[in-house]
C-alpha positions as a Markdown table, in Angstrom:
| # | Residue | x | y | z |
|---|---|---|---|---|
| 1 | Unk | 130.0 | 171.1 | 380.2 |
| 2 | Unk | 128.8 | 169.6 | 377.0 |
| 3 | Unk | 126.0 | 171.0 | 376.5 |
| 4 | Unk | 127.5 | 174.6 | 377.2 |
| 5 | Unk | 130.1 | 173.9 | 374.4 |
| 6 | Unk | 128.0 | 173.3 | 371.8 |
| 7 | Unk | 125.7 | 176.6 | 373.3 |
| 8 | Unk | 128.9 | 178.6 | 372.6 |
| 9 | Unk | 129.6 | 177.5 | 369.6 |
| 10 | Unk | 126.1 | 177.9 | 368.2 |
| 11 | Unk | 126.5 | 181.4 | 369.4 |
| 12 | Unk | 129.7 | 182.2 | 367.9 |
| 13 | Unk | 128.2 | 180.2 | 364.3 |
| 14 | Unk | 125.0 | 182.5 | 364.7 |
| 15 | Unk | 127.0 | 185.7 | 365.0 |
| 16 | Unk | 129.7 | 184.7 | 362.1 |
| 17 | Unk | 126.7 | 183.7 | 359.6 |
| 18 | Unk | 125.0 | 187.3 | 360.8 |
| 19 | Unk | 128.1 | 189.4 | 360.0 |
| 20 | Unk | 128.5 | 187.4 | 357.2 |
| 21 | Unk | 125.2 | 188.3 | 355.8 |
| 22 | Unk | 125.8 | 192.4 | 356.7 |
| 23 | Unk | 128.8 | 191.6 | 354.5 |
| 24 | Unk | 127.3 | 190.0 | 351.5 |
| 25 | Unk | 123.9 | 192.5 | 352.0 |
| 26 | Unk | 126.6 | 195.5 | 351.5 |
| 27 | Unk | 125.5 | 196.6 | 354.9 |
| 28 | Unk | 128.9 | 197.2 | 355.6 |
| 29 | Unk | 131.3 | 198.4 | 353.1 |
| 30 | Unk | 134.7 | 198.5 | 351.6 |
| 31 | Unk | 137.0 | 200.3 | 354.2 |
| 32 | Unk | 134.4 | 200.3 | 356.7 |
| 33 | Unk | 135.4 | 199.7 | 360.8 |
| 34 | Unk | 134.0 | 198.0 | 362.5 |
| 35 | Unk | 134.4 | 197.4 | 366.5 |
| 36 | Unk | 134.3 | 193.9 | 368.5 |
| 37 | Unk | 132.1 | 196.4 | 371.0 |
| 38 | Unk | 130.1 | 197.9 | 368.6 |
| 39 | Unk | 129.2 | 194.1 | 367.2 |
| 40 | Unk | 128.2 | 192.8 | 370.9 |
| 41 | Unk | 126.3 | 195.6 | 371.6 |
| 42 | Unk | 124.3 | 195.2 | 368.5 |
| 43 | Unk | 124.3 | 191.4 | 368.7 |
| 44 | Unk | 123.5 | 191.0 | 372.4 |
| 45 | Unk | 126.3 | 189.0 | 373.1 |
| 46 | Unk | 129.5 | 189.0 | 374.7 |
| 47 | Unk | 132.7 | 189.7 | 373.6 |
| 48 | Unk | 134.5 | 185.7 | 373.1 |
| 49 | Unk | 131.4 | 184.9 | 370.1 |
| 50 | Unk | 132.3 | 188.3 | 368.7 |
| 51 | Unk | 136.0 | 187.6 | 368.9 |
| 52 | Unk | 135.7 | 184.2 | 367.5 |
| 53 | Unk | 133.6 | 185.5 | 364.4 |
| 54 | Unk | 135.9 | 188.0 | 363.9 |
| 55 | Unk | 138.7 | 185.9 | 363.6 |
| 56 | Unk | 137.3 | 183.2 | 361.3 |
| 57 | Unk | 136.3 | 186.4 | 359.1 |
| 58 | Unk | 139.5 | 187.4 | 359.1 |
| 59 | Unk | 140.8 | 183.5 | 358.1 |
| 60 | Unk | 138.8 | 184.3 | 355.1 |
| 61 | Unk | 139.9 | 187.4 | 353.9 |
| 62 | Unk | 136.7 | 189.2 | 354.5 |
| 63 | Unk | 137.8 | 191.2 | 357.4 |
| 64 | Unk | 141.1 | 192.7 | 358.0 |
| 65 | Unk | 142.6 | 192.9 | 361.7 |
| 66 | Unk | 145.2 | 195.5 | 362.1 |
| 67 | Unk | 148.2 | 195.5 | 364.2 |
| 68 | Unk | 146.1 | 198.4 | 366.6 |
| 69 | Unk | 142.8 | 195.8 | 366.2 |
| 70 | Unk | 141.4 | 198.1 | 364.0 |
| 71 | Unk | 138.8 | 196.1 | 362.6 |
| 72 | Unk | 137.7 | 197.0 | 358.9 |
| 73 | Unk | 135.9 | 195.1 | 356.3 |
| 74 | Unk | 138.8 | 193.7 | 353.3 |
| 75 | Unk | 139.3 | 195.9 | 350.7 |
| 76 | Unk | 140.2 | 194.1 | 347.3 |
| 77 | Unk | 142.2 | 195.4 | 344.7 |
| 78 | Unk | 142.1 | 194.7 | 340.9 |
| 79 | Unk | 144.2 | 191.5 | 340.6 |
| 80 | Unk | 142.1 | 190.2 | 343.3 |
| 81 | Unk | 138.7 | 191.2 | 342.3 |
| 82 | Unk | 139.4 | 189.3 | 339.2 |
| 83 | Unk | 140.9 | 186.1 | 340.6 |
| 84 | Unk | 137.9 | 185.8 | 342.7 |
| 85 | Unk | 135.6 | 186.6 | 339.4 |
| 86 | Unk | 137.4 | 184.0 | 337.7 |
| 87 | Unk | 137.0 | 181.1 | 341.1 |
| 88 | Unk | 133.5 | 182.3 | 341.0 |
| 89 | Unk | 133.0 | 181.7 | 337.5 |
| 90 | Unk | 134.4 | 178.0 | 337.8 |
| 91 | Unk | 132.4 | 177.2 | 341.4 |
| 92 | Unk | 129.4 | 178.8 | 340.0 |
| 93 | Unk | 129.8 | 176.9 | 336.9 |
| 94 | Unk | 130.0 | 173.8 | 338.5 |
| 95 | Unk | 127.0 | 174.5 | 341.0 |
| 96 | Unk | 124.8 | 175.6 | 337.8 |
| 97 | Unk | 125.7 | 172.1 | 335.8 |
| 98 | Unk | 125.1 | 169.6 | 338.7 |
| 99 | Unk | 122.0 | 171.9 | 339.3 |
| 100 | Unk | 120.7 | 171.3 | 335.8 |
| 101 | Unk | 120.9 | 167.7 | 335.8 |
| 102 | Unk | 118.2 | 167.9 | 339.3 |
| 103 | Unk | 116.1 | 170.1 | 338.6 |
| 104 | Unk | 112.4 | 169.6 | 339.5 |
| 105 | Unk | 109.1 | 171.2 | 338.4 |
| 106 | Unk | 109.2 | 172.3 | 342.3 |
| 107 | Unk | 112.7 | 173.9 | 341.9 |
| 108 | Unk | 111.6 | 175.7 | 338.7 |
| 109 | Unk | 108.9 | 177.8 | 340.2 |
| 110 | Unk | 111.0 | 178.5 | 343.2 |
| 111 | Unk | 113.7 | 180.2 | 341.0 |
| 112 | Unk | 110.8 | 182.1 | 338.7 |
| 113 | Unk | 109.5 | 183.3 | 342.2 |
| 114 | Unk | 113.3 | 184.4 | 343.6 |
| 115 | Unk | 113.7 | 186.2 | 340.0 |
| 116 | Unk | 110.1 | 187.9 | 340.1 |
| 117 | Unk | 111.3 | 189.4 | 343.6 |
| 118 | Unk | 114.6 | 190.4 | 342.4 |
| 119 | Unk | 113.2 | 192.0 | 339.6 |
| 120 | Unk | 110.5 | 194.0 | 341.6 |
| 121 | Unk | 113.3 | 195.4 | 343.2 |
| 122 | Unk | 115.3 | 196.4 | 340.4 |
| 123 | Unk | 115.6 | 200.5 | 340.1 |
| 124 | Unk | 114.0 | 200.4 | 343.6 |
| 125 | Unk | 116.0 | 199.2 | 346.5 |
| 126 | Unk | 119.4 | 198.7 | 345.9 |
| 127 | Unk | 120.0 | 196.5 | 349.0 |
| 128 | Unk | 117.0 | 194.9 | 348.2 |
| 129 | Unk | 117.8 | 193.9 | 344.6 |
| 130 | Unk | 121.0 | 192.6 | 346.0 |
| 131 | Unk | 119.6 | 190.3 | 348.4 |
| 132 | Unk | 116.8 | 189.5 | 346.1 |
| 133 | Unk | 119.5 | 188.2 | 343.5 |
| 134 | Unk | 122.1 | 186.3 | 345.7 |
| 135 | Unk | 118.8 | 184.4 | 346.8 |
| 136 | Unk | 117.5 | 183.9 | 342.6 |
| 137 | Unk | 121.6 | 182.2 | 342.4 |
| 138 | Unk | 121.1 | 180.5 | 345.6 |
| 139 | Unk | 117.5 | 179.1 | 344.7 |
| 140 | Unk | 119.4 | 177.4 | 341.7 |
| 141 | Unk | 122.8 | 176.5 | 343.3 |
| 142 | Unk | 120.9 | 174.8 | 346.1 |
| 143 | Unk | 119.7 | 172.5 | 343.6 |
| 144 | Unk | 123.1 | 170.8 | 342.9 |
| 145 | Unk | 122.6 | 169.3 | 346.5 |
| 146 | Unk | 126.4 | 170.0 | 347.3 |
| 147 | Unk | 126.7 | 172.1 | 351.1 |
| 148 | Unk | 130.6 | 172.6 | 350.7 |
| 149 | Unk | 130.5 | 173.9 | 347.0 |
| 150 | Unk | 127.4 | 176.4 | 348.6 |
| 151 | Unk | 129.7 | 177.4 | 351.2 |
| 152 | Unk | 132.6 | 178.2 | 349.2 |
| 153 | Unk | 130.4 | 180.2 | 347.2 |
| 154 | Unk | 129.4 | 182.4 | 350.1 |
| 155 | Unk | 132.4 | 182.7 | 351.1 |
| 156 | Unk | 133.5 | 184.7 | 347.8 |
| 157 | Unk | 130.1 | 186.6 | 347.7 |
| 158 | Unk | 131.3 | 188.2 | 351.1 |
| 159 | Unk | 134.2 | 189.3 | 349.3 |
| 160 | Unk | 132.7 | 191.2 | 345.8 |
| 161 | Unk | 129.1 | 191.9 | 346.8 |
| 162 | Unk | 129.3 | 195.2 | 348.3 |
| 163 | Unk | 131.8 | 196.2 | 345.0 |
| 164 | Unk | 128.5 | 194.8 | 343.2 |
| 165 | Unk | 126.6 | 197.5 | 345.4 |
| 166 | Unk | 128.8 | 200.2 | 344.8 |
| 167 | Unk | 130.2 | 200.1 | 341.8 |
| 168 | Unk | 127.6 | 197.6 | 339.5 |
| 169 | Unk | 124.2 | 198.1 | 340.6 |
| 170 | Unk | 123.9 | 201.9 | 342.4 |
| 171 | Unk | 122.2 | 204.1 | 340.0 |
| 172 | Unk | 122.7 | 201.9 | 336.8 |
| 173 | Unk | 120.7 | 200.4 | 334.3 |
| 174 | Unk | 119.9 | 197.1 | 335.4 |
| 175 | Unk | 118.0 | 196.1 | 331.9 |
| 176 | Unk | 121.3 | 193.7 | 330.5 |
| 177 | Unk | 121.5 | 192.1 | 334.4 |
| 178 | Unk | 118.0 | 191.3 | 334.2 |
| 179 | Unk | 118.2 | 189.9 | 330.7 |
| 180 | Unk | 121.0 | 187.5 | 332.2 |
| 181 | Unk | 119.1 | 186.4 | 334.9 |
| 182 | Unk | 115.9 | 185.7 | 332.5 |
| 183 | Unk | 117.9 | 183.6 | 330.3 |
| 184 | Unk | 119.7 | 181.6 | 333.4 |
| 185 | Unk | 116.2 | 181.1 | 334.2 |
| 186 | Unk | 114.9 | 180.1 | 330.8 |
| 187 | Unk | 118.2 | 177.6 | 330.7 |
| 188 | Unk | 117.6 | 176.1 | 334.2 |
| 189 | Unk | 113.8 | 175.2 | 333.1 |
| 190 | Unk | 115.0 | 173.8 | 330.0 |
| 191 | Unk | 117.8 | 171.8 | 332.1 |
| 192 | Unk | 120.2 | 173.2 | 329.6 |
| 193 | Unk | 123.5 | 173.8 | 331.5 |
| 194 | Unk | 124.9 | 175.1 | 329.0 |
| 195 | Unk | 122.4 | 178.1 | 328.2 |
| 196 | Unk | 122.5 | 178.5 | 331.8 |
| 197 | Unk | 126.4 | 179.0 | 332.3 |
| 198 | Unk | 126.4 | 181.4 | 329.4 |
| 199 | Unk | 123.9 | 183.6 | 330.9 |
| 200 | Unk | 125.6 | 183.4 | 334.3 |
| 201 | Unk | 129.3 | 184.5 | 333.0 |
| 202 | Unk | 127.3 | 187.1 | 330.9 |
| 203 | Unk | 126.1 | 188.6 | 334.3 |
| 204 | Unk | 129.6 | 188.3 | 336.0 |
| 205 | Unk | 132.1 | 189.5 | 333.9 |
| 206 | Unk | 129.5 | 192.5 | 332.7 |
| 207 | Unk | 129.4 | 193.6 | 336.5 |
| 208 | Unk | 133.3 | 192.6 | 336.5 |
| 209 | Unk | 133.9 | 195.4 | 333.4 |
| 210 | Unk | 132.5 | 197.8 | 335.8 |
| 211 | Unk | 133.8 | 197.3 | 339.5 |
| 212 | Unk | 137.1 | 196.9 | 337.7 |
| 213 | Unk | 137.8 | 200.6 | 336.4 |
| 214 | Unk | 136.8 | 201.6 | 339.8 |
| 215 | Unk | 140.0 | 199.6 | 341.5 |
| 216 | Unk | 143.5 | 200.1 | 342.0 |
């Protein structure tokens, strides 16, 4: 019986961290429904992982359960686009400082190689660039050697990404993001945390000004 417990729950984790990642890709969008069915047909699962993930997405904010279980992915208004901006600017902040202090000459070209793939995808895949940029954050973040801070980062990516998608990065000049992410990468080679928070709330809040005009 134990080891079918912990087989479950592997399951269920492996489906949450997958819908997750549809989430935070902006595979699935704003508004968008979504059926437990649907998911275990796609997943090749049954229903009880499906359920689970579903709930703990809903826990988070990220999906919304309606009273006909109607499942749709969380739409945010204005107030809370921002107060989410303004928790990611202070966990991001914090990830970016501890991350400065460790870095390694390893750790460096690991984030010039996750910002010469976002790049390459800039103008190109817009799916792609946004995958190719939460993993140039996440090649620095990971550096601060903290799993919670991580996961409490993800956890708010889930919510904004796919407004990043839509509203930020679709058919935009990407030039001034770009120039952010150069300079947070210039700043985490030089270990300066400070260089490196600057360019990071430069890239937030410009993709902030944006999304915001486009919410109620």
């Amino acid at each position: 019986m134990a080891l079918e417990k912990i087989s479950s729950v592997t399951l269920r984790q492996r489906v949450y961290d997958q819908l997750r990642a549809s989430i935070t890709a902006a595979e699935l969008l704003p508004g968008q429904t979504i059926s437990l069915r649907g998911l275990a047909d796609e997943f090749g699962v049954s229903l009880l992982p499906v359920r689970e993930a579903v709930w703990q997405l809903e826990s988070e904010k990220i999906l919304v359960v309606e009273s006909n279980k109607r499942i749709q992915v969380n739409q945010l208004t204005r107030a809370e686009f921002e107060e989410v901006l303004n928790l990611r600017l202070l966990l991001e902040s914090e990830a970016v400082d501890k991350a400065c202090q460790r870095h390694t000459k390893s750790s460096i070209s690991r984030v010039k190689r996750a910002y010469l793939a976002m790049e390459k995808q800039a103008g190109i895949n817009h799916r792609n660039y946004i995958k190719k940029n939460d993993e140039f954050h996440h090649s620095i973040y990971s550096c601060a050697q903290s799993p919670l801070l991580m996961d409490l980062i993800q956890r708010l990516l889930a919510r904004v990404n796919p407004y990043i998608y839509l509203y930020a990065i679709e058919g935009r000049d990407l030039t001034s993001a770009l120039q952010c992410h150069q300079d947070m990468l210039s700043g985490f080679a030089e270990g300066d945390s400070d260089k490196t928070i600057a360019a990071l709330h430069r890239d937030l809040t410009d993709a902030a000004r944006v999304i915001v005009k486009n919410l109620q």
